[in-house]
N, C-alpha and C positions, 0 to 999 in steps of 0.2 A: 504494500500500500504506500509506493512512495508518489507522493505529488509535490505542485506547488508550493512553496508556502507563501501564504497570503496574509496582507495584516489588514483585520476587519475592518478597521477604523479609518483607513483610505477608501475599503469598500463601501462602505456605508456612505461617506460624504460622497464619493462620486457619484453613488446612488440617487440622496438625496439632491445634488446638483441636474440630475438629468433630468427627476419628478420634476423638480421647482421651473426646470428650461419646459418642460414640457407641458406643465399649466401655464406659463407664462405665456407661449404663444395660443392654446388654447382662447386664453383671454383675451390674446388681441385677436384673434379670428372675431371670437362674440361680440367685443363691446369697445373694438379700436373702431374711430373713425377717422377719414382723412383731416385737414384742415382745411380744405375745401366742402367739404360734406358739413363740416360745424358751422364755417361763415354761411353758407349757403342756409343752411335752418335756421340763423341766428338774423338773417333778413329775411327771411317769410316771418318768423314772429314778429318782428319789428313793424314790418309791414301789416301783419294784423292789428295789432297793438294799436297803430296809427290810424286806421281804415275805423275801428272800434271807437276809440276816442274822438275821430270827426262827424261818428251820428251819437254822442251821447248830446244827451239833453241837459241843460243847465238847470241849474238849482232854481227852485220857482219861489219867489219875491210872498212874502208873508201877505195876506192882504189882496191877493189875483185872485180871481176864482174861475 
């Protein structure tokens, strides 16, 4: 029974270095966006926001009926 010998404790971290690489890009697969894709949403809400705000109705004067 003669093999390698191996020291756990490199195995282990290199392990846990491949998990950690390997949820990492997992996560940016799910929930990276580009910085194009963020500007891009970040003016359509603006753009709602604005369009929203040009049909609100003002505060009505105490005493109008």
């Amino acid at each position: 029974m003669s093999g390698e010998v191996v020291n756990l404790r490199r195995v282990r971290k290199a392990k846990a270095r491949t998990d950690h690489a390997d949820k990492a890009a997992e996560n940016r697969v799910r929930f990276g966006r580009t910085l194009a894709d963020r500007q891009t949403q970040a003016d359509i809400e603006a753009k709602a926001s604005r369009h929203l705000d040009g049909h609100r109705l003002g505060p009505s004067a105490p005493g109008d009926d």
